[in-house]
PDB file as gemmi writes it, atoms N, CA and C in Angstrom:
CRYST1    1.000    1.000    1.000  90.00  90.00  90.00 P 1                      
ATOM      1  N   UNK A   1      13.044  18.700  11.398  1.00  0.00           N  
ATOM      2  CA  UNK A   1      13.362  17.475  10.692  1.00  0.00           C  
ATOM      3  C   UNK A   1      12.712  17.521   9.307  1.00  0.00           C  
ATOM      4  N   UNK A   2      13.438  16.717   7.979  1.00  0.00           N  
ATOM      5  CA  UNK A   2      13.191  17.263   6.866  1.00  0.00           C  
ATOM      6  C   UNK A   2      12.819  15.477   6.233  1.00  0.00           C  
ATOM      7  N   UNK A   3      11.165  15.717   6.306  1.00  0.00           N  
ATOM      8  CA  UNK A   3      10.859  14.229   6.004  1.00  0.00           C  
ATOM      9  C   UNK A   3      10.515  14.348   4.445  1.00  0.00           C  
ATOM     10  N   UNK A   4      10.649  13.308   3.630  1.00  0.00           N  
ATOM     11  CA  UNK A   4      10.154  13.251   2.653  1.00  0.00           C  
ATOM     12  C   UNK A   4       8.417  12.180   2.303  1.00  0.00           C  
ATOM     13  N   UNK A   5       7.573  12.195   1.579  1.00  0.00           N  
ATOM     14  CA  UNK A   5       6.535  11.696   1.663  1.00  0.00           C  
ATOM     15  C   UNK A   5       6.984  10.421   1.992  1.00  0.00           C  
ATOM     16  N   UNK A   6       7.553   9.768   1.219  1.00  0.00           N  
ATOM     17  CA  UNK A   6       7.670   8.295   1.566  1.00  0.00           C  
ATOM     18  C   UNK A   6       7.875   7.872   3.154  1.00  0.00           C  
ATOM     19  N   UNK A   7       8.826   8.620   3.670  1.00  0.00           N  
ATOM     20  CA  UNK A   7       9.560   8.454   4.583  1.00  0.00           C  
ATOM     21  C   UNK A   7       8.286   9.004   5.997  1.00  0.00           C  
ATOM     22  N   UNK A   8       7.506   9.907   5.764  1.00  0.00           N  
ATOM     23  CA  UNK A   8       6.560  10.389   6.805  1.00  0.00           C  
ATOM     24  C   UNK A   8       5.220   9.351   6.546  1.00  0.00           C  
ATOM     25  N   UNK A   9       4.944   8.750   5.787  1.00  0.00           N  
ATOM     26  CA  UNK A   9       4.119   7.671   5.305  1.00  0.00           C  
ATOM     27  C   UNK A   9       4.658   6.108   6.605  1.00  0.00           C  
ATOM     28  N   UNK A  10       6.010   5.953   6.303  1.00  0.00           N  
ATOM     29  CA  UNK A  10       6.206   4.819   6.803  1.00  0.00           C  
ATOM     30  C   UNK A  10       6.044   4.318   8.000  1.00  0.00           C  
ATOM     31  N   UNK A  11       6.496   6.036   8.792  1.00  0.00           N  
ATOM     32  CA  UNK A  11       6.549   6.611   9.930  1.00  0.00           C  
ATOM     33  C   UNK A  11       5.318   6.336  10.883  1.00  0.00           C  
ATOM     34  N   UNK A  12       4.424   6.881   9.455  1.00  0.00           N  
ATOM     35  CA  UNK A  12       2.565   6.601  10.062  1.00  0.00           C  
ATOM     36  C   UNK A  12       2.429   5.452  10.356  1.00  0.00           C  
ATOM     37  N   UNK A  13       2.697   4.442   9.933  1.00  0.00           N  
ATOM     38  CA  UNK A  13       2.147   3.258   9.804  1.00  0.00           C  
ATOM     39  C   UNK A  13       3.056   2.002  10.777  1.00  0.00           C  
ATOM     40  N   UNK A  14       4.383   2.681  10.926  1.00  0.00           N  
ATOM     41  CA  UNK A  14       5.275   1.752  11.252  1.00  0.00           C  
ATOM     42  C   UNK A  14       4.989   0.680  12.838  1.00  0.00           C  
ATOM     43  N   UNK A  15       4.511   1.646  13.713  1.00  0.00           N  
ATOM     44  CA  UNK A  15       4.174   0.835  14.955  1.00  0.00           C  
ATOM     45  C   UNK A  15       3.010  -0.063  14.703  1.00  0.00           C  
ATOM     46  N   UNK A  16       1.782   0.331  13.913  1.00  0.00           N  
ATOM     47  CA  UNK A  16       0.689  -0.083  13.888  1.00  0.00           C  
ATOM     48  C   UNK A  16       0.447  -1.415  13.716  1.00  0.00           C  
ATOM     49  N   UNK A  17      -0.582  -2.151  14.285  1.00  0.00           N  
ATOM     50  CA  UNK A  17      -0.510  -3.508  14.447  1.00  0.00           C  
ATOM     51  C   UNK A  17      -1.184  -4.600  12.862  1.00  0.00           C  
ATOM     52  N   UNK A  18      -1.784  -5.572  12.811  1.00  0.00           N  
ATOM     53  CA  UNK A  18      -2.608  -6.027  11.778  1.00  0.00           C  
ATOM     54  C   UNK A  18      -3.546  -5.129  11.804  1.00  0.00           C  
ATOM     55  N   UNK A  19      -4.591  -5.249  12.251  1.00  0.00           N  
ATOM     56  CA  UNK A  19      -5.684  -5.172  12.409  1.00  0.00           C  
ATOM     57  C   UNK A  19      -5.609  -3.643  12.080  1.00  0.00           C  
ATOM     58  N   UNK A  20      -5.078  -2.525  12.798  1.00  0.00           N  
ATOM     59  CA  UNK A  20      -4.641  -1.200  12.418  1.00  0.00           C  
ATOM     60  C   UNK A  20      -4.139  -0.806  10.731  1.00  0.00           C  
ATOM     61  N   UNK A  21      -2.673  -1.641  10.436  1.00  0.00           N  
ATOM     62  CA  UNK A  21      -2.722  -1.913   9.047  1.00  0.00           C  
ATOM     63  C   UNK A  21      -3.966  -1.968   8.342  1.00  0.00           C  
ATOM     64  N   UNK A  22      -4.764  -2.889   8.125  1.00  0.00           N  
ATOM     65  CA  UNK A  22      -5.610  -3.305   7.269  1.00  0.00           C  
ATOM     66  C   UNK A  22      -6.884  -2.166   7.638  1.00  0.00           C  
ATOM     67  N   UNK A  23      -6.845  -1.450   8.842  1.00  0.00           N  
ATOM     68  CA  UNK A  23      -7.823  -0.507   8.256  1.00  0.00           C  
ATOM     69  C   UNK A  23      -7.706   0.900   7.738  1.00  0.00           C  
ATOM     70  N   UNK A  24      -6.007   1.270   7.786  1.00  0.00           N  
ATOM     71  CA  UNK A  24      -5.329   2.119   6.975  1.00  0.00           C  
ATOM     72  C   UNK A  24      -6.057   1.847   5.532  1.00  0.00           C  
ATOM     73  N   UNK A  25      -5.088   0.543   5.100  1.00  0.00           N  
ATOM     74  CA  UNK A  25      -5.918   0.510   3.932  1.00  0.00           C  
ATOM     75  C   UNK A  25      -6.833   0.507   3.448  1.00  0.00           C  
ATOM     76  N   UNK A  26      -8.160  -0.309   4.503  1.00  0.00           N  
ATOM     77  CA  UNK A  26      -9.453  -0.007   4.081  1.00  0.00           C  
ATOM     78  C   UNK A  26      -9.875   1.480   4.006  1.00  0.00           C  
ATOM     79  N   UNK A  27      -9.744   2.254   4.675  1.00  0.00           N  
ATOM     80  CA  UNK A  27     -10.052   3.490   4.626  1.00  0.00           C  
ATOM     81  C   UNK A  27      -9.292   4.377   3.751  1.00  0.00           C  
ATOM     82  N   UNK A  28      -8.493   3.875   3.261  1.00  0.00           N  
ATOM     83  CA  UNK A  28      -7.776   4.765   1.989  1.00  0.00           C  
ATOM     84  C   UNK A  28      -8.431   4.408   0.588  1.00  0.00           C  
ATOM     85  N   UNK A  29      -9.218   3.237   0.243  1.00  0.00           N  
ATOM     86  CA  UNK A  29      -9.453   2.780  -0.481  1.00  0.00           C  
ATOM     87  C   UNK A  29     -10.980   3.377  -0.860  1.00  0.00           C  
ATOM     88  N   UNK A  30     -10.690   3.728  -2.463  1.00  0.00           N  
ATOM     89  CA  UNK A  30     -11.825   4.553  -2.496  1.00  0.00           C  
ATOM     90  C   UNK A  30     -12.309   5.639  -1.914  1.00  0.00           C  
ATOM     91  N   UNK A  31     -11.176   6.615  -1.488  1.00  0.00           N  
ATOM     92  CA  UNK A  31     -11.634   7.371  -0.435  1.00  0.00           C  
ATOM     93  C   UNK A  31     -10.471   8.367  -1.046  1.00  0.00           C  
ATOM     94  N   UNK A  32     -10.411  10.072  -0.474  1.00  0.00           N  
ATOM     95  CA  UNK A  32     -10.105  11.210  -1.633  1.00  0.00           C  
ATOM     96  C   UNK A  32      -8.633  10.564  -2.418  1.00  0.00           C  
ATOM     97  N   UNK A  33      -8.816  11.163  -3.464  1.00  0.00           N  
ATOM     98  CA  UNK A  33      -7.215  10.918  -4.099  1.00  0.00           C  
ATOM     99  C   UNK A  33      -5.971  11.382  -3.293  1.00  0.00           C  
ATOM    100  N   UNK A  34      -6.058  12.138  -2.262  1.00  0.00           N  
ATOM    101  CA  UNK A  34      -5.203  12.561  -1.372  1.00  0.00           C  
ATOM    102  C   UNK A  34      -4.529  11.039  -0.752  1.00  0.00           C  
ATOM    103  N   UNK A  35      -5.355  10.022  -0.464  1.00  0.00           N  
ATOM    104  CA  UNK A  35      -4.362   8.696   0.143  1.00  0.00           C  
ATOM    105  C   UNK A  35      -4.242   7.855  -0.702  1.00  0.00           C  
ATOM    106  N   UNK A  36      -4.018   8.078  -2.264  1.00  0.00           N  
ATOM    107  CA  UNK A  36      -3.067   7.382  -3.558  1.00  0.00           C  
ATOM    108  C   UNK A  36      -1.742   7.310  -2.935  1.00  0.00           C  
ATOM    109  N   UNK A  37      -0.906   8.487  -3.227  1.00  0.00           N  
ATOM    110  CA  UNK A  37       0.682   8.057  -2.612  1.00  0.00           C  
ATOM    111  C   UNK A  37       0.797   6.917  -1.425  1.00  0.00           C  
ATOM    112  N   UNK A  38      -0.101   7.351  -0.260  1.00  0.00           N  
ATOM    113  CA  UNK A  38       0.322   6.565   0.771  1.00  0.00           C  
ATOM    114  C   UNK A  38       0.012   5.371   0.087  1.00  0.00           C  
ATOM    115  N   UNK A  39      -1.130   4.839  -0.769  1.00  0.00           N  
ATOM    116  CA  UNK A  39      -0.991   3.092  -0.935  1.00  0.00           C  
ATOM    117  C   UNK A  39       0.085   2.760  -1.644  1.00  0.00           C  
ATOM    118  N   UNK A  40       0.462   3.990  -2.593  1.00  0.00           N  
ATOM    119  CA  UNK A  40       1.980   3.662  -3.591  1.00  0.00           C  
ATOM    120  C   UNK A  40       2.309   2.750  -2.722  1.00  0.00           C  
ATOM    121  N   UNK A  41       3.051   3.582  -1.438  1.00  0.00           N  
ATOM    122  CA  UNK A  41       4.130   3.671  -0.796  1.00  0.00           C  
ATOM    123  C   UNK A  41       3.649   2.337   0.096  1.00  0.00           C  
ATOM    124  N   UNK A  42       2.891   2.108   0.632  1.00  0.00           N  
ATOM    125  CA  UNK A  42       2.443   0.365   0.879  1.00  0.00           C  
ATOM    126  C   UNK A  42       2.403  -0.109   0.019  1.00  0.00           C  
ATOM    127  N   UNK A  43       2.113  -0.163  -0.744  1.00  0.00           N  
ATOM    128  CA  UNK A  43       1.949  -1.498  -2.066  1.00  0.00           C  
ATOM    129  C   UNK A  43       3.490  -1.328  -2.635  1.00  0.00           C  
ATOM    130  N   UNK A  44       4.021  -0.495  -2.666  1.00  0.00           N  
ATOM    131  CA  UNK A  44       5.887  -0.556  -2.542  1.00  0.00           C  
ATOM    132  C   UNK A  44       6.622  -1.361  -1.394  1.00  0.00           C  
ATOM    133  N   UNK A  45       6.147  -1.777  -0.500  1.00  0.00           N  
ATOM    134  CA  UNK A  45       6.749  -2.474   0.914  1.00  0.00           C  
ATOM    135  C   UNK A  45       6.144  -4.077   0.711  1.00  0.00           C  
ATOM    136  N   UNK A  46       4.964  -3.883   0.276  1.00  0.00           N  
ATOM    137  CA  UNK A  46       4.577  -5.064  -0.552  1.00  0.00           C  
ATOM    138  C   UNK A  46       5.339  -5.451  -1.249  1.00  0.00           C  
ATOM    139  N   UNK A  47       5.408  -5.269  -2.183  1.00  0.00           N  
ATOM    140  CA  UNK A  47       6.460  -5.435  -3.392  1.00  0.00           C  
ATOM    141  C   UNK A  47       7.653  -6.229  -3.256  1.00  0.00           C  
ATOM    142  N   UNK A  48       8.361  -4.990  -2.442  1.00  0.00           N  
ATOM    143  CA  UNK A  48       9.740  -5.296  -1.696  1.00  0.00           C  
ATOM    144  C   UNK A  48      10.065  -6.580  -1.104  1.00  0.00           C  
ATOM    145  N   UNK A  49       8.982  -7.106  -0.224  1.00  0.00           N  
ATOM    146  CA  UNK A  49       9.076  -8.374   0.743  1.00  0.00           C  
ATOM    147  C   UNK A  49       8.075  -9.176   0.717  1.00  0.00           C  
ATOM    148  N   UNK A  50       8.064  -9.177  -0.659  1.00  0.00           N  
ATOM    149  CA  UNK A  50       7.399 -10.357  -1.049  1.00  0.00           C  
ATOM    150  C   UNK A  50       7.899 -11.282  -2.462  1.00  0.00           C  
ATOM    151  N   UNK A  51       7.641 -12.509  -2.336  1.00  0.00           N  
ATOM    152  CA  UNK A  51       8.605 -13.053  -3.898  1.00  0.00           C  
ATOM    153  C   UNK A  51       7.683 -12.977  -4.919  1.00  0.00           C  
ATOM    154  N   UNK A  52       8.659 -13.750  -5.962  1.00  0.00           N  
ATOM    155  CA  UNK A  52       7.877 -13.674  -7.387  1.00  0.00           C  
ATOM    156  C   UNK A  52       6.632 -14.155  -7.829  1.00  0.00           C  
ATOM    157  N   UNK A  53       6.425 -15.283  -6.741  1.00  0.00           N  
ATOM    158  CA  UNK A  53       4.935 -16.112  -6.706  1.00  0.00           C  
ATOM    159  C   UNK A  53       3.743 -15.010  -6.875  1.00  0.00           C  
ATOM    160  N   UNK A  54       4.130 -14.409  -5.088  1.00  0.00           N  
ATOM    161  CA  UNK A  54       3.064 -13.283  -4.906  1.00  0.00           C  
ATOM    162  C   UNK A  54       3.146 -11.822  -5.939  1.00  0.00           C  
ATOM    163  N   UNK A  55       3.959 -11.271  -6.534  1.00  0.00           N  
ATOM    164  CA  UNK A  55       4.481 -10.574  -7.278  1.00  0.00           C  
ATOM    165  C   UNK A  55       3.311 -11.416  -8.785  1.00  0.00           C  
ATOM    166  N   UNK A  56       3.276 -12.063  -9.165  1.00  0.00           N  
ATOM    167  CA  UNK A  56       2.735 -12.713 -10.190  1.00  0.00           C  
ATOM    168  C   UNK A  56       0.756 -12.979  -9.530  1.00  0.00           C  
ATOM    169  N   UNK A  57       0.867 -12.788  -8.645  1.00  0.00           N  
ATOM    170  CA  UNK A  57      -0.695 -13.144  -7.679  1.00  0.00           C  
ATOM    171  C   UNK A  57      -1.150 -11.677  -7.936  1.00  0.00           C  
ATOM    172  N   UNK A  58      -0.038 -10.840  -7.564  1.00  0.00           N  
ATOM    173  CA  UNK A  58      -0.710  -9.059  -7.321  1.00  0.00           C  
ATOM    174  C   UNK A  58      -1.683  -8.939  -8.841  1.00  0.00           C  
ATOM    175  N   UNK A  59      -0.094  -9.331  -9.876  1.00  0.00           N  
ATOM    176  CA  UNK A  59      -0.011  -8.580 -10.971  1.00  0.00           C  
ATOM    177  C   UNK A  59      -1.606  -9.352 -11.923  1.00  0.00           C  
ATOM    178  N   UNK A  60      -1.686 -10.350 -11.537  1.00  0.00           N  
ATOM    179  CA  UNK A  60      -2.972 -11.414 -12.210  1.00  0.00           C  
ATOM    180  C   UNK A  60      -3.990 -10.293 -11.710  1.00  0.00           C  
ATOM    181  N   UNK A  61      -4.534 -10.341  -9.769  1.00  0.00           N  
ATOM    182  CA  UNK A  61      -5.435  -9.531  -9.579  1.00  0.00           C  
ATOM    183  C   UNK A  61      -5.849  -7.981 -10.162  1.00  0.00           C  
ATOM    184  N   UNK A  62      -4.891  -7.711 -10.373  1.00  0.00           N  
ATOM    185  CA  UNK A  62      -4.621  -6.224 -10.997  1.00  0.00           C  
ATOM    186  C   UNK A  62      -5.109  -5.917 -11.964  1.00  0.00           C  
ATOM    187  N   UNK A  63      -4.810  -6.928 -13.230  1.00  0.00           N  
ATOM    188  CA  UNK A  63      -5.197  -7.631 -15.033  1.00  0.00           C  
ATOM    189  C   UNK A  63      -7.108  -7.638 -14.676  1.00  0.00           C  
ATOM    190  N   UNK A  64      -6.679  -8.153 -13.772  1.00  0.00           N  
ATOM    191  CA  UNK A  64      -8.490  -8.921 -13.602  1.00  0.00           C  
ATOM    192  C   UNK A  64      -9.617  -7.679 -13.139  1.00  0.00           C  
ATOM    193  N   UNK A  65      -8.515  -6.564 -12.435  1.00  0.00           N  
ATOM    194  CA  UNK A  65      -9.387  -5.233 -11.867  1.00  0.00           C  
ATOM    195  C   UNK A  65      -9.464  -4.349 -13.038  1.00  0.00           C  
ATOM    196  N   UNK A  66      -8.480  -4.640 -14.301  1.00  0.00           N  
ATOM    197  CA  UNK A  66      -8.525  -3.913 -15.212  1.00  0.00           C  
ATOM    198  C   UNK A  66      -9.618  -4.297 -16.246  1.00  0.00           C  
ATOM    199  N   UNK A  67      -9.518  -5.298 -16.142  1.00  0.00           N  
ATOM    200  CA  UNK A  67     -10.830  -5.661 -17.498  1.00  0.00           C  
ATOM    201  C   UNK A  67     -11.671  -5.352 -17.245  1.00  0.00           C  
ATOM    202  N   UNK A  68     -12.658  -4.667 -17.802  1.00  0.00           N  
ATOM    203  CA  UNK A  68     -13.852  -4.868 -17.865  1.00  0.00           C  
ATOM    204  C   UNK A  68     -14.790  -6.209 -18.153  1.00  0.00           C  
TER     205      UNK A  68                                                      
END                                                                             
């Protein structure tokens, strides 16, 4: 079978519950540059199914991680 990153990413994550989720991410965070893509690729599913409110919430927190 001929997976592509995105697609073997989703795969990982897809059964996993809350609590499982959220420590994917905790443990990707700050941790080797090797699990960058995979948050792409969550923070892309984010994105996706979520509206403009939260879309405008991300993009504020983001501004705010950028400043110094």
């Amino acid at each position: 079978m001929n997976l592509d990153l995105r697609q073997a990413i989703v795969q990982r994550v897809q059964d996993k519950d809350n609590a499982e989720l959220m420590e994917v991410v905790q443990s990707s965070i700050d941790n080797d540059e090797r699990t960058l893509p995979g948050l792409g690729v969550l923070f892309e599913i984010i994105w996706k199914n979520t509206d403009e409110n939260v879309h405008e919430q991300l993009i504020t927190s983001l501004r705010s991680g950028l400043t110094p």
